[in-house]
py3Dmol code that shows the C-alpha trace and the ligand (Angstrom):
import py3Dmol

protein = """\
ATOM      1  CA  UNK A   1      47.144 -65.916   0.899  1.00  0.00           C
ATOM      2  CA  UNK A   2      45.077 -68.409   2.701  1.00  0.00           C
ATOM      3  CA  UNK A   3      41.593 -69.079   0.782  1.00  0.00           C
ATOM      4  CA  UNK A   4      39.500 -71.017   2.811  1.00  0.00           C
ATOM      5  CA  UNK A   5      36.160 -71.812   1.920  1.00  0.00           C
ATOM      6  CA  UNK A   6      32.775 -72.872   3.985  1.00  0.00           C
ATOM      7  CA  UNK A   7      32.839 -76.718   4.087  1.00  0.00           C
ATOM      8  CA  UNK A   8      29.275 -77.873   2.894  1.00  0.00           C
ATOM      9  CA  UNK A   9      27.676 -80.716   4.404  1.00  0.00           C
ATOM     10  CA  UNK A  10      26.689 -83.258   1.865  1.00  0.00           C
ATOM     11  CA  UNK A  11      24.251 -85.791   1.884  1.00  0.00           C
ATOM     12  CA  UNK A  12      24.734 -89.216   3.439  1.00  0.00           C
ATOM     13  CA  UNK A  13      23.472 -90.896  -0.093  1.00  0.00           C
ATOM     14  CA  UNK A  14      26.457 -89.100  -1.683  1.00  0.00           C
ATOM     15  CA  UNK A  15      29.681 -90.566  -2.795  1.00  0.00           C
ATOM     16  CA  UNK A  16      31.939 -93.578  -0.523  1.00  0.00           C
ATOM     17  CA  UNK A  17      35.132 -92.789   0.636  1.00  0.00           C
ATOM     18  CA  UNK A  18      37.963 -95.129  -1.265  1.00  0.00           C
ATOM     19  CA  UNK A  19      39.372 -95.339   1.682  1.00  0.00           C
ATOM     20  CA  UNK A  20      37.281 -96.475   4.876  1.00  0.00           C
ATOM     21  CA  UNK A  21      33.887 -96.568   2.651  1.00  0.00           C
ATOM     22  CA  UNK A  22      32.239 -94.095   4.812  1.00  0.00           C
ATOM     23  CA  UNK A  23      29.571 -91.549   3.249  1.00  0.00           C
ATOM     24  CA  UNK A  24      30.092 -89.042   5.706  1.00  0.00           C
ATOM     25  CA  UNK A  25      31.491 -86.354   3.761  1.00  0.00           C
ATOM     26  CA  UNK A  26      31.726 -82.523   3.232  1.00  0.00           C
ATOM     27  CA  UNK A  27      32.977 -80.962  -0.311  1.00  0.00           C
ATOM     28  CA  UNK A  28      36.227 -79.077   0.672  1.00  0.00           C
ATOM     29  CA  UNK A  29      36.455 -76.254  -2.316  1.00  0.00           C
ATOM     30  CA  UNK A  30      33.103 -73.851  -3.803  1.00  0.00           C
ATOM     31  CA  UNK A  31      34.442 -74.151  -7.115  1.00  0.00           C
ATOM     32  CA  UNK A  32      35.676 -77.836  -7.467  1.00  0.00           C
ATOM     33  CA  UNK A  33      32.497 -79.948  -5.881  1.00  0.00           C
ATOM     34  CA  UNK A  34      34.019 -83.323  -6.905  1.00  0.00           C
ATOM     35  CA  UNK A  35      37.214 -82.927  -4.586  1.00  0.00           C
ATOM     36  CA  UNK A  36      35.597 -84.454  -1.371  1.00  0.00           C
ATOM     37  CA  UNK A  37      37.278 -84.895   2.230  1.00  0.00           C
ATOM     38  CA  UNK A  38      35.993 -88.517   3.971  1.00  0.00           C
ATOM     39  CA  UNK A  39      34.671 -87.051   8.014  1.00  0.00           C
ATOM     40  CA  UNK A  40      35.445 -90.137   9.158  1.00  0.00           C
ATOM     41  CA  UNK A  41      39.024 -91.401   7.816  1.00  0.00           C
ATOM     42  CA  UNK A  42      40.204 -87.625   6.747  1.00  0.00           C
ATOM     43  CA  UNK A  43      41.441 -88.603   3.343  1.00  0.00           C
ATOM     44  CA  UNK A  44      40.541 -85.967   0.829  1.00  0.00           C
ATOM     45  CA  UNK A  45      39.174 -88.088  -2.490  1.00  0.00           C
ATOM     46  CA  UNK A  46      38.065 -86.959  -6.160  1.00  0.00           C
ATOM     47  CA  UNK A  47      34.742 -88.506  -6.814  1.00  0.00           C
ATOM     48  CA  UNK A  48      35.128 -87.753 -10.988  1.00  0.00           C
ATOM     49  CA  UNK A  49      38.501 -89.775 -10.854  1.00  0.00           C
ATOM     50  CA  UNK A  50      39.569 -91.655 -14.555  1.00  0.00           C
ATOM     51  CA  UNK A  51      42.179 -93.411 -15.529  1.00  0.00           C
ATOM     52  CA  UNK A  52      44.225 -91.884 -18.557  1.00  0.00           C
ATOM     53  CA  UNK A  53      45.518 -93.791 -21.354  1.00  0.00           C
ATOM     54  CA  UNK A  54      49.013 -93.837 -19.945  1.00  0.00           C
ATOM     55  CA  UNK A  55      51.109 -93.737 -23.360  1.00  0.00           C
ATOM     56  CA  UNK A  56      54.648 -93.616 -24.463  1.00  0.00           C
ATOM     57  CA  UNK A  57      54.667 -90.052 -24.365  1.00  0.00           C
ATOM     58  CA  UNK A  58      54.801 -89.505 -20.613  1.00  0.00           C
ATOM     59  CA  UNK A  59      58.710 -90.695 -20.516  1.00  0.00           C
ATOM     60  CA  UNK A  60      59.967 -88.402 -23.411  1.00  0.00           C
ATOM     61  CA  UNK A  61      57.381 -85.339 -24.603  1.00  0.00           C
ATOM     62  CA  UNK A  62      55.266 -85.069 -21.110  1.00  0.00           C
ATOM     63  CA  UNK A  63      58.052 -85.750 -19.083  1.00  0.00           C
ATOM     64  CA  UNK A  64      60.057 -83.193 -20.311  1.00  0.00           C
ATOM     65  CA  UNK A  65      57.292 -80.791 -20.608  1.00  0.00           C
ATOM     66  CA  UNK A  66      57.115 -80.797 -16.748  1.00  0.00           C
ATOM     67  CA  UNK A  67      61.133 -81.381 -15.743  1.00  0.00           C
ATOM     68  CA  UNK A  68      62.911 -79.852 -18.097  1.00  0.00           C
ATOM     69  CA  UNK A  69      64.802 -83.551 -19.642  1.00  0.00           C
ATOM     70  CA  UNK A  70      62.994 -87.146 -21.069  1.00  0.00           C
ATOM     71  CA  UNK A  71      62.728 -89.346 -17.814  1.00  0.00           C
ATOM     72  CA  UNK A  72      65.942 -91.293 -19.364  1.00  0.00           C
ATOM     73  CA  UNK A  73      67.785 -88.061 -18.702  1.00  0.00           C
ATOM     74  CA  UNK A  74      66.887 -87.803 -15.442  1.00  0.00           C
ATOM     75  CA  UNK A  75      68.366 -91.311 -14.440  1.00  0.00           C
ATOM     76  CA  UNK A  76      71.233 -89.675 -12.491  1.00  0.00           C
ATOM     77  CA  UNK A  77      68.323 -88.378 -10.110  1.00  0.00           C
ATOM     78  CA  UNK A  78      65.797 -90.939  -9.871  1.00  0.00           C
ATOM     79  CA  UNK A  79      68.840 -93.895  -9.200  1.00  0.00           C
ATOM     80  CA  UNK A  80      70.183 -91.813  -6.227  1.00  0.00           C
ATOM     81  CA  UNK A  81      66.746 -91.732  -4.665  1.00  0.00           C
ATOM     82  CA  UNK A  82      65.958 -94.788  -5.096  1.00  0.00           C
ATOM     83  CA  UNK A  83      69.766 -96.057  -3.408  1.00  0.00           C
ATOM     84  CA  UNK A  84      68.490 -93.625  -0.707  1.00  0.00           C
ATOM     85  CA  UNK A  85      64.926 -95.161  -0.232  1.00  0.00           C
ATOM     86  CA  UNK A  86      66.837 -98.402  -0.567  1.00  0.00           C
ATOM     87  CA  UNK A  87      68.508 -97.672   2.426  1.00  0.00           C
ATOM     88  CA  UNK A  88      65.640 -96.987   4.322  1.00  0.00           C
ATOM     89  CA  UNK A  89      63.851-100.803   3.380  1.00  0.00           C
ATOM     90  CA  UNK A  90      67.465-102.114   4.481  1.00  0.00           C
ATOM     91  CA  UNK A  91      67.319-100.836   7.406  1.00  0.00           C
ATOM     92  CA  UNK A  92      63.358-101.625   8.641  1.00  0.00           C
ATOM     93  CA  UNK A  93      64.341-105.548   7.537  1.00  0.00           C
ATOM     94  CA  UNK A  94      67.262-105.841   9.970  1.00  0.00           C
ATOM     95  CA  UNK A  95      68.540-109.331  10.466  1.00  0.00           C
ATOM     96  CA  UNK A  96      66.199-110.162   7.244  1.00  0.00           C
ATOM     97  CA  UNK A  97      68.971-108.454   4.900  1.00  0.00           C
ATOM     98  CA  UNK A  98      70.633-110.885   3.123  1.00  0.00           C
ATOM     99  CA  UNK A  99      69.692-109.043  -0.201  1.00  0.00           C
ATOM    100  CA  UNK A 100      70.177-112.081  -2.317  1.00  0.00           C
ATOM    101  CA  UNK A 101      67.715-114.091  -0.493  1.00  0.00           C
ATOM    102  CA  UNK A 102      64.961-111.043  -0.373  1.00  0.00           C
ATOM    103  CA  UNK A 103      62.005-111.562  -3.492  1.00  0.00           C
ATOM    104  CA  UNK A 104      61.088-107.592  -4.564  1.00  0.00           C
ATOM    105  CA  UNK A 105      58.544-106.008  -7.190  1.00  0.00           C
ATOM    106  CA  UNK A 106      57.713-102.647  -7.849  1.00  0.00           C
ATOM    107  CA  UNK A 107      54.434-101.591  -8.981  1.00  0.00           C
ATOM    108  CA  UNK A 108      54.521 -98.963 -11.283  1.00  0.00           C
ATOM    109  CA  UNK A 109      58.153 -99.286 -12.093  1.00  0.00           C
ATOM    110  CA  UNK A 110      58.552 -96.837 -15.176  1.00  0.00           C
ATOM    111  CA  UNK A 111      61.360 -97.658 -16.963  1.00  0.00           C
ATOM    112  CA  UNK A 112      63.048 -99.625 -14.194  1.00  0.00           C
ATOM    113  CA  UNK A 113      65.256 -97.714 -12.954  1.00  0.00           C
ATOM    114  CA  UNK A 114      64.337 -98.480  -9.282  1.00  0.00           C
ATOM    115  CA  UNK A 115      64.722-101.919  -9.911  1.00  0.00           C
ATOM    116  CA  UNK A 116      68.511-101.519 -11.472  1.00  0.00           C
ATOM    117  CA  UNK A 117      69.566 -99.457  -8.161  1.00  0.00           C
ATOM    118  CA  UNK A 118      67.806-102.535  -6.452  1.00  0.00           C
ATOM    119  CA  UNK A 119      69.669-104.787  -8.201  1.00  0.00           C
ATOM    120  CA  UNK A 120      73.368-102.868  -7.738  1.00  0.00           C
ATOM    121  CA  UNK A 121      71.763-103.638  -4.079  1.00  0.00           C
ATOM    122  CA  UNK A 122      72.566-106.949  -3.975  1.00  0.00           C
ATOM    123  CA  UNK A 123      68.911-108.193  -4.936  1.00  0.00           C
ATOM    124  CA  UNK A 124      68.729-110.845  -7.481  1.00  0.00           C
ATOM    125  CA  UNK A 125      64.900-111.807  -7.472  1.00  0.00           C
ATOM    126  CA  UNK A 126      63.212-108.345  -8.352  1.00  0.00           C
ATOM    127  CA  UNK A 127      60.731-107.598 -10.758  1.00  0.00           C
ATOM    128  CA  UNK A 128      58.643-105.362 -11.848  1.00  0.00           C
ATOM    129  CA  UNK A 129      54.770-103.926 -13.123  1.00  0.00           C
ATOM    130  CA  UNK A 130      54.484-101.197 -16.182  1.00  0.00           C
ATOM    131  CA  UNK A 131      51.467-100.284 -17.829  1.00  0.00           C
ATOM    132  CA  UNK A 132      53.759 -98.799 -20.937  1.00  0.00           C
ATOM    133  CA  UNK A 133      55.482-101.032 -23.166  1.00  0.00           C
ATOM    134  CA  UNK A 134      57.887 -98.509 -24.495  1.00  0.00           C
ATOM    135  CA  UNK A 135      58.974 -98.424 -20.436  1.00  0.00           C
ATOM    136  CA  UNK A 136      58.568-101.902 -19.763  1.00  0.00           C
ATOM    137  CA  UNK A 137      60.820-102.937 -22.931  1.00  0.00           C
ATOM    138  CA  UNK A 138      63.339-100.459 -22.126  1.00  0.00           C
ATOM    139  CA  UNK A 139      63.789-101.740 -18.588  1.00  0.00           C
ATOM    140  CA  UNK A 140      63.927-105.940 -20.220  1.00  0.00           C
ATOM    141  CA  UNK A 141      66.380-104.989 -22.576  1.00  0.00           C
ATOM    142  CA  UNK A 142      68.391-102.192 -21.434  1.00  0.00           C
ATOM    143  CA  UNK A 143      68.825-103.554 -17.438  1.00  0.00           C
ATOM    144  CA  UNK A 144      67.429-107.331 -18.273  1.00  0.00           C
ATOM    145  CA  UNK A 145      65.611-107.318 -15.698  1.00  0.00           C
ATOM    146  CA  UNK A 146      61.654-109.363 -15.987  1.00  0.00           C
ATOM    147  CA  UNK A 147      58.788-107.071 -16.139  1.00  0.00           C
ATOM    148  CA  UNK A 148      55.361-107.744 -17.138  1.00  0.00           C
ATOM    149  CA  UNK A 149      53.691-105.093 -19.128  1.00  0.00           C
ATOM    150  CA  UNK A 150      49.977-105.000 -17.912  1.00  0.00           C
ATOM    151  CA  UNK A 151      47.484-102.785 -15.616  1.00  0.00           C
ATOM    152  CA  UNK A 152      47.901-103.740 -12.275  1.00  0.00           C
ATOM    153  CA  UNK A 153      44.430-105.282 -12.376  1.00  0.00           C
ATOM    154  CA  UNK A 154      45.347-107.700 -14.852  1.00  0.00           C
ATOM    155  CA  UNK A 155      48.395-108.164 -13.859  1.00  0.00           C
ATOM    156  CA  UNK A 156      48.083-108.939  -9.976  1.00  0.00           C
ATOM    157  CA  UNK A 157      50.900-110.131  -7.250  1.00  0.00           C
ATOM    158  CA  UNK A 158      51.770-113.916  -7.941  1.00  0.00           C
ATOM    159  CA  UNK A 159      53.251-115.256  -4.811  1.00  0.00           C
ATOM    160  CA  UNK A 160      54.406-113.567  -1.322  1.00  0.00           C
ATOM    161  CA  UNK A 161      57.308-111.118  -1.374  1.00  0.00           C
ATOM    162  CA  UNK A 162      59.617-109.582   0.998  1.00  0.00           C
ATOM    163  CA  UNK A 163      59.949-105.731  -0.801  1.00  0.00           C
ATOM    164  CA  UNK A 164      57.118-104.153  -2.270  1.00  0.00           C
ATOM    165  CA  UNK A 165      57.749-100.849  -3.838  1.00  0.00           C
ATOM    166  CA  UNK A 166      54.897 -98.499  -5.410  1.00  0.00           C
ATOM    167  CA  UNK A 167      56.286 -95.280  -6.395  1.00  0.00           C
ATOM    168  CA  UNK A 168      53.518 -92.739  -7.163  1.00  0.00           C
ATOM    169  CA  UNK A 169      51.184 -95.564  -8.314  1.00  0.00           C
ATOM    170  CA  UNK A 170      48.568 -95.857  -5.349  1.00  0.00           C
ATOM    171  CA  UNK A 171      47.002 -92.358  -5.924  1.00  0.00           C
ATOM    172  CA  UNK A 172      46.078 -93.496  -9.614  1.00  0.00           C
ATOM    173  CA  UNK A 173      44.022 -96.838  -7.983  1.00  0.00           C
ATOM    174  CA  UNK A 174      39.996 -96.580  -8.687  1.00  0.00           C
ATOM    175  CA  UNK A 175      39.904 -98.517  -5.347  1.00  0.00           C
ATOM    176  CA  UNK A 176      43.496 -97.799  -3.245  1.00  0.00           C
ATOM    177  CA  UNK A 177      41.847 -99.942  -0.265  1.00  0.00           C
ATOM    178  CA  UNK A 178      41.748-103.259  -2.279  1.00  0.00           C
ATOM    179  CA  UNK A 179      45.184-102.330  -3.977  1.00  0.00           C
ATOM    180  CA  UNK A 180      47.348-101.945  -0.861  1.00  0.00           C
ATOM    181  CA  UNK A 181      44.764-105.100   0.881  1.00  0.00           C
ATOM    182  CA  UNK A 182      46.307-107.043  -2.052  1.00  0.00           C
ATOM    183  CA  UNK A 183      49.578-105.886  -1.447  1.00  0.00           C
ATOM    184  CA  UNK A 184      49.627-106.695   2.650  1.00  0.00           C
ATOM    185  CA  UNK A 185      48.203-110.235   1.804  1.00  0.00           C
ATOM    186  CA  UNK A 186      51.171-110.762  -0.767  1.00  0.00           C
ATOM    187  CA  UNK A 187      53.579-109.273   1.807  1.00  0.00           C
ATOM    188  CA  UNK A 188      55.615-111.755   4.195  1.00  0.00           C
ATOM    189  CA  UNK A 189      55.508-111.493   8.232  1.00  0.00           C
ATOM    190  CA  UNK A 190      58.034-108.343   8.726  1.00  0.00           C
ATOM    191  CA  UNK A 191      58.445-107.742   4.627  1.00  0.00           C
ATOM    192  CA  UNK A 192      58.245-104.283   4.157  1.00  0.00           C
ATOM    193  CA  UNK A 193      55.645-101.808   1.878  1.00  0.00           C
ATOM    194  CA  UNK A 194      57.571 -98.569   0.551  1.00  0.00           C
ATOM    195  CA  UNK A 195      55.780 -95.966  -1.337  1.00  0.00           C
ATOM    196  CA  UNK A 196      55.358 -92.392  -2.431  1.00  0.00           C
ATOM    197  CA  UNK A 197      52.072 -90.349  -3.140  1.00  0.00           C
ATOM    198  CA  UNK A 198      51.241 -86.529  -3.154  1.00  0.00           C
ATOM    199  CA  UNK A 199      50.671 -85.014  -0.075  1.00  0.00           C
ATOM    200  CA  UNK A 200      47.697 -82.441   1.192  1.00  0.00           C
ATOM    201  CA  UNK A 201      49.612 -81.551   4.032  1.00  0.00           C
ATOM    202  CA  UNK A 202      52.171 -79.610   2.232  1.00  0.00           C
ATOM    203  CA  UNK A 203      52.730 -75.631   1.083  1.00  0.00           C
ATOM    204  CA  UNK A 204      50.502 -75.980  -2.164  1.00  0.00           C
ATOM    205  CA  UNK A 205      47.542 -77.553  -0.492  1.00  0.00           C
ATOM    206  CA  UNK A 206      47.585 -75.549   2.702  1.00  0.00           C
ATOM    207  CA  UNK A 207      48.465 -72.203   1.244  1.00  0.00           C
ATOM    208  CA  UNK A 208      47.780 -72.170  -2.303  1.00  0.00           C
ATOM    209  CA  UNK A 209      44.842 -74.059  -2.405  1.00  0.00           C
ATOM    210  CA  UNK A 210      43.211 -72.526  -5.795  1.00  0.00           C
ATOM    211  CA  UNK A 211      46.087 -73.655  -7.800  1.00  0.00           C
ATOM    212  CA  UNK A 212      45.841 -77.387  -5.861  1.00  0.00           C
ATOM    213  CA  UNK A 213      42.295 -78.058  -6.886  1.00  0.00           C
ATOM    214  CA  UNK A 214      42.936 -75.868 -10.177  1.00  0.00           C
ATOM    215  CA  UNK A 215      45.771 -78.603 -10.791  1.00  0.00           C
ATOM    216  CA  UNK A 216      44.640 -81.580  -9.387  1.00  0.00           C
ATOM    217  CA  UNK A 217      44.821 -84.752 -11.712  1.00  0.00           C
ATOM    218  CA  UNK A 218      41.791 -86.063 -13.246  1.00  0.00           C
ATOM    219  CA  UNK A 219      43.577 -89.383 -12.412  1.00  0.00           C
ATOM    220  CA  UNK A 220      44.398 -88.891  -9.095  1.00  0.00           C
ATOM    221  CA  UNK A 221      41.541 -90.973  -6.847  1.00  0.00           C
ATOM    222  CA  UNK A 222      42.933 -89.986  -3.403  1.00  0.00           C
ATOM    223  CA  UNK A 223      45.343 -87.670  -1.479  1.00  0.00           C
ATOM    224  CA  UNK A 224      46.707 -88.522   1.890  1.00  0.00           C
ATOM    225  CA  UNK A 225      48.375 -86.470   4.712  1.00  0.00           C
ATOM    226  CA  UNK A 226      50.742 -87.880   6.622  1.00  0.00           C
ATOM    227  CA  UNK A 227      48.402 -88.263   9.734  1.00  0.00           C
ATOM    228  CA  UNK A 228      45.453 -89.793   7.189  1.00  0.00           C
ATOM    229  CA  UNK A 229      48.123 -92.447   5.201  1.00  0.00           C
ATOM    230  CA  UNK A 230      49.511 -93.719   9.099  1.00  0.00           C
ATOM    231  CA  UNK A 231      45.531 -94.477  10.323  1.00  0.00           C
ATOM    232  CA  UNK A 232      45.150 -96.088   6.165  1.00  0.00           C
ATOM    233  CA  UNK A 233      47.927 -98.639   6.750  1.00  0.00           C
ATOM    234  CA  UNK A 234      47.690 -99.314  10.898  1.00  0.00           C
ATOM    235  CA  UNK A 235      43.550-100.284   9.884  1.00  0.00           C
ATOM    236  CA  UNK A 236      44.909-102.644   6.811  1.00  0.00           C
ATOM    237  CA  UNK A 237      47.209-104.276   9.262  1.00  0.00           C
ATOM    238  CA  UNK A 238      50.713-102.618   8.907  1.00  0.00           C
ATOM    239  CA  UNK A 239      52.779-101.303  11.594  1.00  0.00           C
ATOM    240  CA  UNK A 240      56.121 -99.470  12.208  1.00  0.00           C
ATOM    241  CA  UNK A 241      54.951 -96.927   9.575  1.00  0.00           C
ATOM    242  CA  UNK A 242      57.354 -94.415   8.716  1.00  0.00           C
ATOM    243  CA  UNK A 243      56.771 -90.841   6.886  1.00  0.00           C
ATOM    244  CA  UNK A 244      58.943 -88.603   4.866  1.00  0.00           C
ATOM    245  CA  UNK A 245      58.559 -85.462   2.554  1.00  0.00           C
ATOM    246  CA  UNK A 246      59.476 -86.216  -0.590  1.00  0.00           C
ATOM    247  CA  UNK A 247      60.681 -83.318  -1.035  1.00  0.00           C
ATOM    248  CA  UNK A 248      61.661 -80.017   1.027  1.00  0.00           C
ATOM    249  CA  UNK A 249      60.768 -76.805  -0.782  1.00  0.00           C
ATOM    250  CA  UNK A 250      60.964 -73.581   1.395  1.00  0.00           C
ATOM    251  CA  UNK A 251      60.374 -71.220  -1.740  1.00  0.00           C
ATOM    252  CA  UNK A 252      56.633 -72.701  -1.729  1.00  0.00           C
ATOM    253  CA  UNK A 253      56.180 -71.479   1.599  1.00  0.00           C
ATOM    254  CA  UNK A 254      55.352 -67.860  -0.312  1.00  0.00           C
ATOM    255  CA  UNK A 255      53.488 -68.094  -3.774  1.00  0.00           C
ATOM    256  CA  UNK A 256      55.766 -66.059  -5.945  1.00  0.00           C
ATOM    257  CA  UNK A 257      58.757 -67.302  -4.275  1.00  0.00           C
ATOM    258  CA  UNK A 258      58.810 -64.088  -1.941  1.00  0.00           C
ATOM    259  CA  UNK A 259      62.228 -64.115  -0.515  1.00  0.00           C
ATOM    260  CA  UNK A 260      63.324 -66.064   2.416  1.00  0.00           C
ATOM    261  CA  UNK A 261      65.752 -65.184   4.664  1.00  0.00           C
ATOM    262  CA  UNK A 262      68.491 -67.709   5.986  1.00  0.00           C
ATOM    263  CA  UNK A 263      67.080 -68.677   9.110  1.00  0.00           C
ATOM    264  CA  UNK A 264      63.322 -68.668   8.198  1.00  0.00           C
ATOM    265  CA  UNK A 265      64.511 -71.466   5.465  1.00  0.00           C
ATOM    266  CA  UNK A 266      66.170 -73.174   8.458  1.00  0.00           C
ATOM    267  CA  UNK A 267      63.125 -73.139  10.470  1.00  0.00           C
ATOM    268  CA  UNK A 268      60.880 -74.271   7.851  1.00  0.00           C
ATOM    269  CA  UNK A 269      63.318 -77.164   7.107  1.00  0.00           C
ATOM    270  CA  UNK A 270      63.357 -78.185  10.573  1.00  0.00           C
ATOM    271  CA  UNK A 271      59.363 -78.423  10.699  1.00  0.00           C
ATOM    272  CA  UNK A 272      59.212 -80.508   6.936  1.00  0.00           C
ATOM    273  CA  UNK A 273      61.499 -82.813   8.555  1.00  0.00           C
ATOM    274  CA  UNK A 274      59.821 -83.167  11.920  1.00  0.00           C
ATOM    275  CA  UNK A 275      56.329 -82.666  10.471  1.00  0.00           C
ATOM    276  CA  UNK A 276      56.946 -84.624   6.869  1.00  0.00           C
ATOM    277  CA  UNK A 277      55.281 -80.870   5.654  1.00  0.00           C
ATOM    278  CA  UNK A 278      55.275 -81.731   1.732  1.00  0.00           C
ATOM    279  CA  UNK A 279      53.749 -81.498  -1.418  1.00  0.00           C
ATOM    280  CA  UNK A 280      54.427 -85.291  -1.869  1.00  0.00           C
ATOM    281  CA  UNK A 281      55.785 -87.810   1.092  1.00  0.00           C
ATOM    282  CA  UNK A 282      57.875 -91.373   0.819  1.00  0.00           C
ATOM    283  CA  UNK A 283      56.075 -94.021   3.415  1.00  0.00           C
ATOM    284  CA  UNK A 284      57.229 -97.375   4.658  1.00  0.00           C
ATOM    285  CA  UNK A 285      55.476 -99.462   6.252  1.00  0.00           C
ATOM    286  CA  UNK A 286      55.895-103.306   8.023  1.00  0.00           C
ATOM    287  CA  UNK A 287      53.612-105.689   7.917  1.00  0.00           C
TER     288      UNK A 287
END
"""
ligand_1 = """\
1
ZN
Zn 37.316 -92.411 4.794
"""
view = py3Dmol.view(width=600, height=400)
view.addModel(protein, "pdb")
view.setStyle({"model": 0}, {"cartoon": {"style": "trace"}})
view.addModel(ligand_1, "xyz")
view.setStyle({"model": 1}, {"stick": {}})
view.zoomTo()
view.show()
């Protein structure tokens, strides 16, 4: 059931939008003041954001808490998604495709596994960024592939690239403005931006909204729709911007998982796709 509560106008002294910078801003749920939607941009932001120590654990123990198998389990799964988002960057660099010649790091890049299906690509220069070092080691030794093992902060973007990937990263980022500013001025003319980040235009958000701000991450900064992430990356500079669900989930429609008939699930598939209606959405972008 829909549970919609009075927006309340804050003041103009309050908290910036990590976004645009604006201070126009209303609070968006009674019981969860800190979740905050930006008037002016539309991004919804969380003004008590921190970073988490981001340990070991989140690949084996967490991991598997939440999917049922360590993140090394799940390889099968993550490789085929990333061939399949590979696809997608292949296509948006056209006659720029000789993969050999292409320089690609992901930010973010667990335990590499995006960066293996990148290299099966064809593409010899990739690296990547991982805050763990149990991750970061596992992708040097296991795929032998360079990765430095640093914050982002610290670490930065040496040199201009063709491919940068940032797969659930950007939402974590204290400031996601300067991080993706950084990662346009590192980009080459018509290199290409691909990334993935929760979604408030999805079932959870727009019709089980308790349990969204009830779950939210403490170290999530920012949540985009699809309409909000497009106007993000057109005012940084990046155009042809393209938006997917990440993934297409017609049991959320209900809470409960009331059942669906055939043709509803059709329908609601046909309006994710059109729409990119998700919890979470894939986005690639040219600058
Ligand atoms: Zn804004």
């Amino acid at each position: 059931m829909l549970n919609l509560p009075k927006r309340k106008r804050m003041k103009n002294d309050g908290p910036f939008c990590p976004a645009c910078k604006s201070l126009k801003n209303s609070t968006i749920y009674k019981d969860h003041l800190h979740l905050i939607k930006c008037l002016d941009c539309g991004v919804i932001f969380n003004n008590t954001h921190q970073a988490l120590d981001y340990n070991d654990t989140y690949f084996t123990t967490q991991y598997c808490a939440q999917y049922g198998k360590t993140y090394a389990e799940d390889f099968d799964n993550i490789y085929r998604n990333s061939l399949r988002r590979l696809d997608t960057i292949f296509k948006l660099l056209k006659s720029r495709i000789d993969p050999a010649a292409l320089r690609m790091i992901d930010i973010g890049s667990a335990m590499g596994f995006f960066l293996k299906a990148a290299k099966d690509k064809g593409l010899e220069h990739v690296s990547g960024i991982e805050v763990s070092k149990f991750a970061s080691d596992y992708c040097k030794s296991k795929f032998h592939i360079n990765v430095i093992n640093a914050p982002f902060d610290e670490a930065g973007l040496k040199g201009m690239y063709d491919i940068i990937t940032a797969w659930y990263f950007i939402e974590h980022c204290s400031d996601p403005a300067a991080v993706v500013k950084k990662i346009f001025d590192s980009l080459q003319t018509g290199g290409i931006f691909a990334f993935s980040v929760p979604s408030c235009f999805g079932p959870l958000y727009i019709f089980n909204r308790d349990e969204w701000a009830g779950t939210h991450p403490e170290d999530h900064r920012i949540d985009f729709s699809p309409l909000t992430v497009r106007r993000f990356l057109k005012k940084t500079g990046f155009s042809r911007i393209s938006v997917y669900p990440g993934g297409i989930h017609p049991e959320r429609l209900i809470p409960g998982g009331f059942f669906l008939s055939k043709p509803v699930k059709i329908l609601y598939t046909g309006i994710s796709r059109c729409l990119s209606f998700s919890d979470t959405m894939e986005i690639f972008a040219v600058k």
